[in-house]
MARBA-3410 file (N, C-alpha, C, O; in Angstrom, 1 decimal):
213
15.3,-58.4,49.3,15.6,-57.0,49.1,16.6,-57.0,47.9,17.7,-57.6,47.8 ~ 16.1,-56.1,47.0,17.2,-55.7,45.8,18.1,-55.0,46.0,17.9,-53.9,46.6 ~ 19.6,-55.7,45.4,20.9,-55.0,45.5,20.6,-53.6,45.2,19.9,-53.3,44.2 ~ 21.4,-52.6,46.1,21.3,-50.9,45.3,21.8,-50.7,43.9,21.4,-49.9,43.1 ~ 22.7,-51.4,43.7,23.6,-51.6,42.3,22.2,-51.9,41.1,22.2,-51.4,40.0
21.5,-52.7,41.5,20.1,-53.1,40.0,19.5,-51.9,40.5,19.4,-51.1,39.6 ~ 19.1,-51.3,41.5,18.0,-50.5,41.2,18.5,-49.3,40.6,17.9,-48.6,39.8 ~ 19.8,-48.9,41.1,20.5,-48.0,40.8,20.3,-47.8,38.8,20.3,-46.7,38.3 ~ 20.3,-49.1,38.1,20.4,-48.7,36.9,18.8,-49.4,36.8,18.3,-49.1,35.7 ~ 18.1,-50.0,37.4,16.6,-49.4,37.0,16.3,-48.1,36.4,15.9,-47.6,35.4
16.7,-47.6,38.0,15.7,-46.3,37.9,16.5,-45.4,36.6,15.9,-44.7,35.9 ~ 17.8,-45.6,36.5,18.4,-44.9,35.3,17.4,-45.1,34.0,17.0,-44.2,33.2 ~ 17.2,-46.7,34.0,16.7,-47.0,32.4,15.6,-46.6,32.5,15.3,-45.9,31.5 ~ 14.4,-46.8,33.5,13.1,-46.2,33.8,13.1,-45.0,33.7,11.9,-44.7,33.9 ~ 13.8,-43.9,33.6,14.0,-42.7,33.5,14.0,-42.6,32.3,12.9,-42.2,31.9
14.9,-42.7,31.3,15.0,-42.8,29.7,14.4,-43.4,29.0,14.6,-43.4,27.7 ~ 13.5,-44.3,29.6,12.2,-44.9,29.1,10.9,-44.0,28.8,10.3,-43.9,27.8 ~ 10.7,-43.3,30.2,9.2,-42.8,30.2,9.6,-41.5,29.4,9.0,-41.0,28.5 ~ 11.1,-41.0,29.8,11.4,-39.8,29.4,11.3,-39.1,27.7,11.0,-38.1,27.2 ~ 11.7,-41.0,27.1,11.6,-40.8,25.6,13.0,-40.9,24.9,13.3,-41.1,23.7
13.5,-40.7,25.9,15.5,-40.8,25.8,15.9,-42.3,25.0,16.8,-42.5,24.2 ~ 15.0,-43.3,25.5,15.1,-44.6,24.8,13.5,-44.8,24.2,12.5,-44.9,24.9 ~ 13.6,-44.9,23.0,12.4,-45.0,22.2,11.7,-46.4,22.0,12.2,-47.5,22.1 ~ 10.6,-46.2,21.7,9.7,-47.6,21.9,10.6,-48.3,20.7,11.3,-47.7,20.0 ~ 10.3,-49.7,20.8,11.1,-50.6,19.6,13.0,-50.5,19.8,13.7,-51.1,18.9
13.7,-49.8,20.8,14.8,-49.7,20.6,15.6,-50.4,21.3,16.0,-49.6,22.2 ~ 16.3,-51.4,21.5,17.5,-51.9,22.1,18.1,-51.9,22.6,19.1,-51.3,22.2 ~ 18.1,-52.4,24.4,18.8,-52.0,25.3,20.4,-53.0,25.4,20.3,-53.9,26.3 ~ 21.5,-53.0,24.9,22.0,-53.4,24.8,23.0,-53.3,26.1,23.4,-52.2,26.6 ~ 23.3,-55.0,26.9,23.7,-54.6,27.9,24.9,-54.5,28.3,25.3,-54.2,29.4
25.8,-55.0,27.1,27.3,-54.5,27.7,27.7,-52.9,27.6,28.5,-52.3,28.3 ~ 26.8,-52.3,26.5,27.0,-51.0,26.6,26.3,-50.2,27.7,26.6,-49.1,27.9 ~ 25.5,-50.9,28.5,24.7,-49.9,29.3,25.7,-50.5,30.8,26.0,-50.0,31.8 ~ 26.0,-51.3,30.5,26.9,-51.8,32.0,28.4,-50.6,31.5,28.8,-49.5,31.8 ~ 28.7,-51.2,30.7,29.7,-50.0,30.6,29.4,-48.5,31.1,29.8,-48.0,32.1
28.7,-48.2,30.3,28.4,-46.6,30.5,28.0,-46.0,32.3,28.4,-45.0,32.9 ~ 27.2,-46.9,32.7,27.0,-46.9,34.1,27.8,-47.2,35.3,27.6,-46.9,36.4 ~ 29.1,-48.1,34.6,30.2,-48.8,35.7,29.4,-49.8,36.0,29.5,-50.1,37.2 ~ 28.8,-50.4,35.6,28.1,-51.7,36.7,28.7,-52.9,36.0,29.2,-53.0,34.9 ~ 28.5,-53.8,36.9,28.6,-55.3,36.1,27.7,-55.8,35.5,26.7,-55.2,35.7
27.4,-57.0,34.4,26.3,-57.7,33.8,25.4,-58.3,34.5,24.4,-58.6,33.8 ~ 25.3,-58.6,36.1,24.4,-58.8,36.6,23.7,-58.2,37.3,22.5,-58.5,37.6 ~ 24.3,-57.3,37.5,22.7,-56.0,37.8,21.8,-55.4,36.7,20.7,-55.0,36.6 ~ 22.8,-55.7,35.9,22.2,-54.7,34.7,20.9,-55.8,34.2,19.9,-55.2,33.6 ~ 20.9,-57.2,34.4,20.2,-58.3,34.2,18.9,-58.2,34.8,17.9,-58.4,34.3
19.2,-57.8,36.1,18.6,-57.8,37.4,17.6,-56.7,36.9,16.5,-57.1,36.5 ~ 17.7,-55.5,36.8,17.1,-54.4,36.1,16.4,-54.3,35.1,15.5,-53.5,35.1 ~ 16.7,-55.2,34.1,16.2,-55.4,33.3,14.6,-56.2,33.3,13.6,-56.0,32.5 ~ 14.9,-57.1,34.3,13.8,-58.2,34.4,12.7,-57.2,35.6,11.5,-57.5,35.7 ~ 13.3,-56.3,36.2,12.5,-55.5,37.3,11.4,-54.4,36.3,10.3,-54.0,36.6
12.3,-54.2,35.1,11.7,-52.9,34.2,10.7,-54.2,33.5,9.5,-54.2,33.1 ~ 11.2,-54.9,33.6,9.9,-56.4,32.4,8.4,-56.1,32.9,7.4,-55.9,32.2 ~ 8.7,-56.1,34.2,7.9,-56.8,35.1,6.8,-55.6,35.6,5.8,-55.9,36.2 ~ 7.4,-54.2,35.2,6.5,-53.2,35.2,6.1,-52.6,34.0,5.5,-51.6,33.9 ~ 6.5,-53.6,32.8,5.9,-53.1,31.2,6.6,-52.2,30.7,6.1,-51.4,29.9
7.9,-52.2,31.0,8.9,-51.0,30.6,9.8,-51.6,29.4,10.0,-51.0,28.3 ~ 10.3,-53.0,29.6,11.3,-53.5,28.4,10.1,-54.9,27.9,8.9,-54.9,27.9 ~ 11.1,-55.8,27.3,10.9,-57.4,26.7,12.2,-58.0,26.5,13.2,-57.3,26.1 ~ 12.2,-58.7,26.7,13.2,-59.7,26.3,12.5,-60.9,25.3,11.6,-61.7,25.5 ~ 13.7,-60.7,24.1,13.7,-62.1,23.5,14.6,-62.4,23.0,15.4,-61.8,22.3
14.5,-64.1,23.3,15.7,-65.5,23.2,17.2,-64.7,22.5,18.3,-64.4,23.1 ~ 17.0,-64.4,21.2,17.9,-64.5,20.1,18.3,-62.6,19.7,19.3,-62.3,19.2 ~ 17.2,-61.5,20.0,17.6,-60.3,20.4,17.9,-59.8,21.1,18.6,-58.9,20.7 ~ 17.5,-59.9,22.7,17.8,-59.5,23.7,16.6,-58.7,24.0,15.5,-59.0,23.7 ~ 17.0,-57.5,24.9,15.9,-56.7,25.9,15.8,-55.6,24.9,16.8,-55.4,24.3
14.4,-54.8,24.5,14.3,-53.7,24.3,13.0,-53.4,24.8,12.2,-54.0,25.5 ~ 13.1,-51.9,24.0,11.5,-51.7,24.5,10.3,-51.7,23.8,10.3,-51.0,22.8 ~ 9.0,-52.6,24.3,8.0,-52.8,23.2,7.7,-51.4,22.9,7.8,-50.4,23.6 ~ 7.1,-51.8,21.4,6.6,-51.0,20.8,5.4,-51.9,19.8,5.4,-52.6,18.7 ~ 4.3,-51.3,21.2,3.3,-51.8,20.2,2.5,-51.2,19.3,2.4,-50.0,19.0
1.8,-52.4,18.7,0.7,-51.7,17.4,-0.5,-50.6,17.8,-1.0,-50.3,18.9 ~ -0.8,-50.3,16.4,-2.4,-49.1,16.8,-3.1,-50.0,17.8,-3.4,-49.9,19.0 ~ -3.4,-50.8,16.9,-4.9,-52.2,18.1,-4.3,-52.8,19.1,-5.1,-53.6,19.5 ~ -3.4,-52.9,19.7,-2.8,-53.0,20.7,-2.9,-52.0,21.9,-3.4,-52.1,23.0 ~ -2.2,-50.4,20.9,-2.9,-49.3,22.7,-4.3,-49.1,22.1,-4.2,-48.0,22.5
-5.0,-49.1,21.8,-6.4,-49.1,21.2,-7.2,-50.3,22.8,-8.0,-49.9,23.6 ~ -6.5,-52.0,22.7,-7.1,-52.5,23.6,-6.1,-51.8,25.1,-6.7,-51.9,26.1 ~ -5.2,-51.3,25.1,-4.8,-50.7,26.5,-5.3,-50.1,27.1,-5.7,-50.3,28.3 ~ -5.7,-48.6,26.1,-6.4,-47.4,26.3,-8.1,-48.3,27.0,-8.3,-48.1,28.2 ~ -8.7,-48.8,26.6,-10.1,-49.5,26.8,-9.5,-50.3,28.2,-10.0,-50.0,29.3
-8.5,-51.3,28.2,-8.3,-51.5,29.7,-8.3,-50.6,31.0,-8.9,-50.7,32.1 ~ -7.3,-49.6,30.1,-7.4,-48.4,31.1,-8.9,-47.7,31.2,-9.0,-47.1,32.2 ~ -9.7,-47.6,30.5,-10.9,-46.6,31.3,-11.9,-47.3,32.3,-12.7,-46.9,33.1 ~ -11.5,-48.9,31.9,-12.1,-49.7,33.0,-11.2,-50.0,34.2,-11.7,-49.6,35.2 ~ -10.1,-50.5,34.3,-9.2,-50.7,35.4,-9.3,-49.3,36.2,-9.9,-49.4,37.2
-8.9,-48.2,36.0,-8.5,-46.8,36.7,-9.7,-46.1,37.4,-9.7,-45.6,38.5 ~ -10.8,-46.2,36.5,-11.8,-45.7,37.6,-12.5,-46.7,38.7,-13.3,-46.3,39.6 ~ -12.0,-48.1,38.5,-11.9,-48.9,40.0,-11.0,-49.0,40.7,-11.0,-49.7,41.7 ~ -10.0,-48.5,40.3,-8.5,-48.0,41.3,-9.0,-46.8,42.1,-9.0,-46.8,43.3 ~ -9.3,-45.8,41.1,-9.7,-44.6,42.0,-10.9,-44.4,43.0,-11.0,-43.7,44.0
-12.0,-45.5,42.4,-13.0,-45.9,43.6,-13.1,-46.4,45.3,-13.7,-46.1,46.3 ~ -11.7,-47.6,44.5,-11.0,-47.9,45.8,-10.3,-46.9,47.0,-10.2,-46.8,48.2 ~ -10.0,-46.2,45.9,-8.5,-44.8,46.3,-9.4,-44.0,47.1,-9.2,-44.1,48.3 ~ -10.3,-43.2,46.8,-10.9,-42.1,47.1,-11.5,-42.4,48.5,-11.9,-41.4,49.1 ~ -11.7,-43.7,49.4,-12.3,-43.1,50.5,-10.9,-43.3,51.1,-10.8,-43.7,52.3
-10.1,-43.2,50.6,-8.7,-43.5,51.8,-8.0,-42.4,51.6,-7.1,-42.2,52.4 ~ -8.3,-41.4,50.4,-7.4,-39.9,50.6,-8.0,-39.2,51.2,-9.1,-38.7,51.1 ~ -6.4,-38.8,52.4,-7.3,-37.6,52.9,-7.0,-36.1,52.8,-6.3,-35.9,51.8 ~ -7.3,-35.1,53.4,-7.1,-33.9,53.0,-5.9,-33.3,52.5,-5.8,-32.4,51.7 ~ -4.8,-34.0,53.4,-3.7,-33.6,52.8,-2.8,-34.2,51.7,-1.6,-33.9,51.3
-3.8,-35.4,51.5,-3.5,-35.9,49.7,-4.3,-34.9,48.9,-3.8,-34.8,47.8 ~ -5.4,-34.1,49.1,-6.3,-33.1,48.3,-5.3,-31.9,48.3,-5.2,-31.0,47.5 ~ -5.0,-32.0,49.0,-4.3,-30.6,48.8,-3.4,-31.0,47.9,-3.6,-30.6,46.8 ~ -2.0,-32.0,48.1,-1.3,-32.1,47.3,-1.5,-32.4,45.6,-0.7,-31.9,44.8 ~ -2.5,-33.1,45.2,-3.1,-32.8,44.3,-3.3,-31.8,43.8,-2.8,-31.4,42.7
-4.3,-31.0,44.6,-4.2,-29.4,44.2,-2.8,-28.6,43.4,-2.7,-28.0,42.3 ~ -1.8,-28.9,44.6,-1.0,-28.4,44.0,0.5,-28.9,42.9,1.5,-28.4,42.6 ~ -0.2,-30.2,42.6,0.4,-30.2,41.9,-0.5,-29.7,40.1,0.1,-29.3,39.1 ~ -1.9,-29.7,40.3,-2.4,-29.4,39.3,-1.9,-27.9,39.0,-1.6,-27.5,37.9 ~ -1.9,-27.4,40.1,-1.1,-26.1,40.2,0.1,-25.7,39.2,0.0,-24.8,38.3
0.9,-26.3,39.4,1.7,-27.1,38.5,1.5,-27.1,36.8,1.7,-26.4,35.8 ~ 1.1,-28.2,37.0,0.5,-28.7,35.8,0.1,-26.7,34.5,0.5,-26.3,33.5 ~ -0.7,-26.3,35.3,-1.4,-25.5,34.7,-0.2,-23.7,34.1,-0.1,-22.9,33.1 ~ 0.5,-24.1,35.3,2.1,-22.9,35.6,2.9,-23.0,34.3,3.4,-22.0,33.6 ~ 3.0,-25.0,34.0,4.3,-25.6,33.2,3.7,-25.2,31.8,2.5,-25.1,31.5
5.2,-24.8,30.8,5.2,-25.4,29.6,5.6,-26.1,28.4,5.4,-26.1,27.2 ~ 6.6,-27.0,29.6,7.2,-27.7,28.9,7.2,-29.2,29.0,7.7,-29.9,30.0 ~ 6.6,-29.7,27.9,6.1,-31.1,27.5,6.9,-32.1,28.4,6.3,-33.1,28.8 ~ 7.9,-32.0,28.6,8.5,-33.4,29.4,8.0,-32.9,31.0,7.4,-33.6,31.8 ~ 8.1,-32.4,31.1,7.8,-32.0,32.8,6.0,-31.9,32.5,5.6,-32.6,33.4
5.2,-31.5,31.9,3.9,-31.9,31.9,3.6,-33.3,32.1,2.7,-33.6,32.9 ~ 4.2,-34.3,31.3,4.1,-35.6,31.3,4.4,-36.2,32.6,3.8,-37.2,33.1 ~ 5.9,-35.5,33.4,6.0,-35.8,34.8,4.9,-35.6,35.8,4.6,-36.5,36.5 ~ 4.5,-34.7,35.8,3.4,-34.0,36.3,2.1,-34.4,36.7,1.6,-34.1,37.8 ~ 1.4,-35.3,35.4,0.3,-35.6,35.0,0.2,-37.3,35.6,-0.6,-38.0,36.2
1.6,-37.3,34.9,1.6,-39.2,36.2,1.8,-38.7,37.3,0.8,-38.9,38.0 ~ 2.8,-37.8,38.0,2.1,-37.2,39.8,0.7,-37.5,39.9,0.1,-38.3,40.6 ~ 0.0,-36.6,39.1,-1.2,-36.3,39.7,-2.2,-37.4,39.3,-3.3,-37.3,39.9 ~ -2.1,-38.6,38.4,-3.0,-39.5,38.3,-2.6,-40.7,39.1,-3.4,-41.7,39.2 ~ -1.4,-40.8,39.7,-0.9,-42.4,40.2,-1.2,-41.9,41.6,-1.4,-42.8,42.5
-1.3,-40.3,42.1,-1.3,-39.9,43.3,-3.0,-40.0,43.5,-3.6,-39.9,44.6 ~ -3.5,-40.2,42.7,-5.4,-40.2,43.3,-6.0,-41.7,43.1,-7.3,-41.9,43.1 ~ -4.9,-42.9,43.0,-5.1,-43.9,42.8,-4.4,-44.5,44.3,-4.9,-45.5,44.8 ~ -3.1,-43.6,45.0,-2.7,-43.7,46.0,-3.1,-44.7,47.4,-2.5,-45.3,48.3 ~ -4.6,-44.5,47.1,-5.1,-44.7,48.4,-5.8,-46.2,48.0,-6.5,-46.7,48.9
-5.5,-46.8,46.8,-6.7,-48.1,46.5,-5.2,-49.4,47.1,-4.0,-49.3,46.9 ~ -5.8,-50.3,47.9,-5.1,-51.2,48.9,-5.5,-52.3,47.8,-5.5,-53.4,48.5 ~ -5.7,-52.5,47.2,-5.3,-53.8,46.2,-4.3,-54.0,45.2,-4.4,-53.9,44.0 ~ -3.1,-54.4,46.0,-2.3,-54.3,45.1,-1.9,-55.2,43.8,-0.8,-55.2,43.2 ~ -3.1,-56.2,43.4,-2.7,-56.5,41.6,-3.1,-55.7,40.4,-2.8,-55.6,39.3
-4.7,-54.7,41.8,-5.0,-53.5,40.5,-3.9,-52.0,40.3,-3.6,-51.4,39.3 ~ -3.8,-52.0,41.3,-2.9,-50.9,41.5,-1.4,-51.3,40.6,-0.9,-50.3,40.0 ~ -0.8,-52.6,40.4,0.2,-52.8,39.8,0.1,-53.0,38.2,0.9,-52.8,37.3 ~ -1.3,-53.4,38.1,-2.1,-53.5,36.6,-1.9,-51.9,36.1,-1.2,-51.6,35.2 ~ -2.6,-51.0,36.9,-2.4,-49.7,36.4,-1.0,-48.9,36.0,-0.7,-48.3,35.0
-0.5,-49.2,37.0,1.0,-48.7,36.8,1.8,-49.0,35.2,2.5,-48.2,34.5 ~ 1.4,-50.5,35.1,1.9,-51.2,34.3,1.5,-50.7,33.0,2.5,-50.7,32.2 ~ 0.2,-50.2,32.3,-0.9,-50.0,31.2,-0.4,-48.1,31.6,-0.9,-47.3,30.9 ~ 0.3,-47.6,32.4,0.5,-45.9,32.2,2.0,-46.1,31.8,2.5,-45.3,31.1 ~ 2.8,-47.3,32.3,4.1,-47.4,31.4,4.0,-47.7,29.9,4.7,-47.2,29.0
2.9,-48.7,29.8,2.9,-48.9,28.2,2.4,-48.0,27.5,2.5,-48.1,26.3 ~ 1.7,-47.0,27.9,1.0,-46.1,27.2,1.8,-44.7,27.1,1.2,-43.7,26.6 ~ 3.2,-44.7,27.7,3.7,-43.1,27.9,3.9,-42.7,26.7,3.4,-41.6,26.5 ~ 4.3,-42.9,25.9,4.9,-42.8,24.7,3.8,-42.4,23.8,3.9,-41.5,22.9 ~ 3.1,-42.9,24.0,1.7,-42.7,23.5,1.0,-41.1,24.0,0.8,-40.2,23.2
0.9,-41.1,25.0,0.7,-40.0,25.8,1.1,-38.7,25.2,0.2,-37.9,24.7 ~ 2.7,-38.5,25.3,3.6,-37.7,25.0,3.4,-37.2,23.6,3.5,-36.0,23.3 ~ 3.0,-38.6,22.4,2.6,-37.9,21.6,1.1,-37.2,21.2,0.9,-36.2,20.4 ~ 0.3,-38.0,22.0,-1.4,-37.3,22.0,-1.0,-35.6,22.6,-1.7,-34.6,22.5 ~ -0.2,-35.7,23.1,-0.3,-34.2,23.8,0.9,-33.2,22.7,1.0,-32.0,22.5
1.5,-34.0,22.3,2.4,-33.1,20.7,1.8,-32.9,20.0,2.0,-31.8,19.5 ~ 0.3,-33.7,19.1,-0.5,-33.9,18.5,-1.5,-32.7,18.7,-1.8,-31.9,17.8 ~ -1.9,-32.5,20.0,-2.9,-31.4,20.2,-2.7,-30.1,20.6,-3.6,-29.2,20.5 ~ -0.9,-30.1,21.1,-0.5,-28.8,21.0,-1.1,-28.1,22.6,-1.9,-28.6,23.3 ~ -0.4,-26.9,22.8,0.0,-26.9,24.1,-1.7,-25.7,23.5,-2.3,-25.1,24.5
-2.1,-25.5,22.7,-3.5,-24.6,23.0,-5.0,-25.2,23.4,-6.1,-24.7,23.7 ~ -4.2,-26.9,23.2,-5.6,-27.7,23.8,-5.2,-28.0,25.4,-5.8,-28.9,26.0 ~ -4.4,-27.5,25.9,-4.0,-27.9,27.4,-5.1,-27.3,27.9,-5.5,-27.8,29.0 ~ -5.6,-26.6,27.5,-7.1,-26.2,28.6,-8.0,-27.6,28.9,-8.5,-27.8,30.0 ~ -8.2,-28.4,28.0,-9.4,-29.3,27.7,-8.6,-30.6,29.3,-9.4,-31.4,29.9
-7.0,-30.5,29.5,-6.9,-31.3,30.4,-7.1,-30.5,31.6,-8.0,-30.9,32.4 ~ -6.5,-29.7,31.8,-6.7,-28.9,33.2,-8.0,-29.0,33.5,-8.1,-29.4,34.7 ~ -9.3,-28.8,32.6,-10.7,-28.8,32.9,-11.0,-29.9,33.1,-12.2,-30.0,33.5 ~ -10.2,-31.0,32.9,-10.8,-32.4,33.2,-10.6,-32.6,34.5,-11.5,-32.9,35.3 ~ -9.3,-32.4,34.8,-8.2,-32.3,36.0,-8.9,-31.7,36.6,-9.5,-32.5,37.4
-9.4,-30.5,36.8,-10.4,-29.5,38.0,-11.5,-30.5,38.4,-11.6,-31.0,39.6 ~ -12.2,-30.8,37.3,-13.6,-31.6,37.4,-13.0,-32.9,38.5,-13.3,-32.8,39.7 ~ -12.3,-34.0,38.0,-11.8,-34.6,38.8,-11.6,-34.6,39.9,-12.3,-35.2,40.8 ~ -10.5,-33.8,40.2,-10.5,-33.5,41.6,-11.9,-32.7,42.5,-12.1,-33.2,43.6 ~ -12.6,-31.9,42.0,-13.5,-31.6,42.4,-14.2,-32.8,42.9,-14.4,-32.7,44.1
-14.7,-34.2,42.2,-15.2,-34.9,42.6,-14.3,-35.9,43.7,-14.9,-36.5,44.6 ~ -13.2,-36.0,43.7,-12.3,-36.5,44.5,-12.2,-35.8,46.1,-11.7,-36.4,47.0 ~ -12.8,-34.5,46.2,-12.7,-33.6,47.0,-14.2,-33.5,47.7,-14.4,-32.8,48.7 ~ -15.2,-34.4,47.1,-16.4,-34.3,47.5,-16.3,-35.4,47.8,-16.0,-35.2,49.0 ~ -16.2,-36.6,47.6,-15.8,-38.1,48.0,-17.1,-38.4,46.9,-17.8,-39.4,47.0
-17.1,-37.9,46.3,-18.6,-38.5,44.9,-17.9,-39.7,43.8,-17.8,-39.6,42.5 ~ -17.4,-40.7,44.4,-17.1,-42.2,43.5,-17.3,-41.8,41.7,-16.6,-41.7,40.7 ~ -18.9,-41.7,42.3,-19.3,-42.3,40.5,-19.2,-40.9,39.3,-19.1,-41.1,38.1 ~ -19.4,-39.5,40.2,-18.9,-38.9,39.5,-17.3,-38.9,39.1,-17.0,-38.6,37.9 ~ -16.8,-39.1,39.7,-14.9,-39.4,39.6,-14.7,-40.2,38.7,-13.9,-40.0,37.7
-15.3,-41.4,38.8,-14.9,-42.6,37.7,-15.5,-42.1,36.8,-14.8,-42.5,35.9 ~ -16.8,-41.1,36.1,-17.4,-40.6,35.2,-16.6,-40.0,34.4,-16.3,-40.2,33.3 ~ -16.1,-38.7,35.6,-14.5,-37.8,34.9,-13.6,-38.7,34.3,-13.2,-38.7,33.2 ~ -13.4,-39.2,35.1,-12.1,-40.1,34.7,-12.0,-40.8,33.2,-11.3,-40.5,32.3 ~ -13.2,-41.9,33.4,-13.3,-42.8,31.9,-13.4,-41.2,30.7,-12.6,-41.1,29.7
-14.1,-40.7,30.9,-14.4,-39.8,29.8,-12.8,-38.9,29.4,-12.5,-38.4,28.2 ~ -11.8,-38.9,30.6,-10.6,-38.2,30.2,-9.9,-39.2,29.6,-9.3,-38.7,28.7 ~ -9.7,-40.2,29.5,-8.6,-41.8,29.1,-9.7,-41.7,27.8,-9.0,-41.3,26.9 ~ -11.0,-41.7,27.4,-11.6,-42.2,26.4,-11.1,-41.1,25.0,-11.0,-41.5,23.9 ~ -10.9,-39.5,25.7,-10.7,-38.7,24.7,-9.1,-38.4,24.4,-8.7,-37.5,23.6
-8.5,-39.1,24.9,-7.1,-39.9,24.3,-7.2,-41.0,23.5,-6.5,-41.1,22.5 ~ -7.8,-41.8,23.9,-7.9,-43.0,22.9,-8.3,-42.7,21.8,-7.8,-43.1,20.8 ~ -9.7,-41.7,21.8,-10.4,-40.9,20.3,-9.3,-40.6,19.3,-9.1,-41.1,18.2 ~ -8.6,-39.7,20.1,-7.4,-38.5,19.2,-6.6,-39.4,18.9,-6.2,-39.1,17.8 ~ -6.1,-40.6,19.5,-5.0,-41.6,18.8,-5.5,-42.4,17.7,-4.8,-42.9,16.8
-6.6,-42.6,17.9,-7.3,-42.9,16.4,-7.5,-42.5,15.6,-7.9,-43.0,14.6 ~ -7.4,-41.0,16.0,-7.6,-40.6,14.2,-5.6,-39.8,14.0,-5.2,-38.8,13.4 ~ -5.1,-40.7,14.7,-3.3,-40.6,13.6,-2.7,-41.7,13.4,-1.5,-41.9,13.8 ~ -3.2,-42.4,12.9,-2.1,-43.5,12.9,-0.9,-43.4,12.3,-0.5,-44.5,12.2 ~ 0.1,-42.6,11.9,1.4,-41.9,12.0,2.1,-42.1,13.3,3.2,-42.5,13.5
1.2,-41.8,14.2,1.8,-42.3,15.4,2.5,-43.4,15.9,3.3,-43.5,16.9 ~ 2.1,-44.4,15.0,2.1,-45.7,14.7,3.3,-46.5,14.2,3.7,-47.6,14.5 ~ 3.5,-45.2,13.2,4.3,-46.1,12.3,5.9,-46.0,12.3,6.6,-46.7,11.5
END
């Protein structure tokens, strides 16, 4: 069991990670983050190697911990891991949710559709996609996923700045369709929805590579 003191500044740095507060490529330097937090150097250690291990930091020898920042062909092969990995997560997922995971879904699309402000959409959108994978009991795919929606938030955040809050319809309709099939127990239509919503993020990031740079 992990000390509360490391998780305590996990969940701090995993916060300003997905959030955008600490930017891809940036340097987590840890006497300043132990300072700022009150902690000592070995939680902050401890934390660090916990955020590693979910695709949040890196560490290396002679720089220290920051956070990757990878290349275009890099989330290019992510985005493609993901439309294969996620709709056999959710394959798995789907006969183990039951109605009152459908509902909550529901309402958080609910949500989703209400909001309009870009950091809470992004909260939102991982609710509602890590929650319909919820139910898949293998946990190296389930940890694989988790891992490829940390490396890709950033990414995310900007496909959705990129298209502007008047293409938010194109997700909600994806989202409806989804869940609809998630609500019928129809597999192959779900993983159909699915690949085709991850595919038409990968499209749009390919044609900015600014994004990139």
């Amino acid at each position: 069991m992990r000390a509360p003191e490391s998780q305590r500044v996990a969940d701090h740095l995993r916060e300003a990670i997905l959030s955008g507060a600490i930017a891809p490529g940036e340097r987590i330097r840890q006497e300043e983050l132990a300072e700022r937090l009150g902690a000592s150097r070995l939680p902050v250690r401890e934390a660090l190697r916990m955020l590693a291990a979910e695709g949040l930091t890196e560490h290396h020898p002679r720089r220290g911990a920051r956070v990757p920042k990878p290349g275009m062909h890099e989330v290019e092969v992510m985005y493609r891991m993901r439309e294969r990995l996620e709709p056999l997560a959710l394959a798995e997922s789907i006969p183990h949710l039951t109605a009152g995971d459908h509902r909550r879904l529901a309402a958080v699309q609910d949500k989703i559709e209400a909001n309009t402000d870009l950091g809470e959409f992004l909260a939102l959108d991982r609710e509602f996609h890590l929650l319909t994978y919820s139910g898949c009991a293998i946990e190296q795919l389930s940890g694989m996923v988790v891992r490829m929606w940390n490396a890709t938030q950033h990414h995310r955040r900007a496909f959705m700045r990129l298209t502007g809050p008047a293409r938010r319809w194109v997700v909600n309709a994806e989202h409806r369709l989804l869940l609809d099939a998630i609500e019928r127990r129809d597999v192959e239509d779900a993983e159909r929805c699915l690949r085709g919503h991850i595919r038409r993020t990968r499209m749009e990031l390919s044609r900015h590579p600014e994004v990139f740079t």
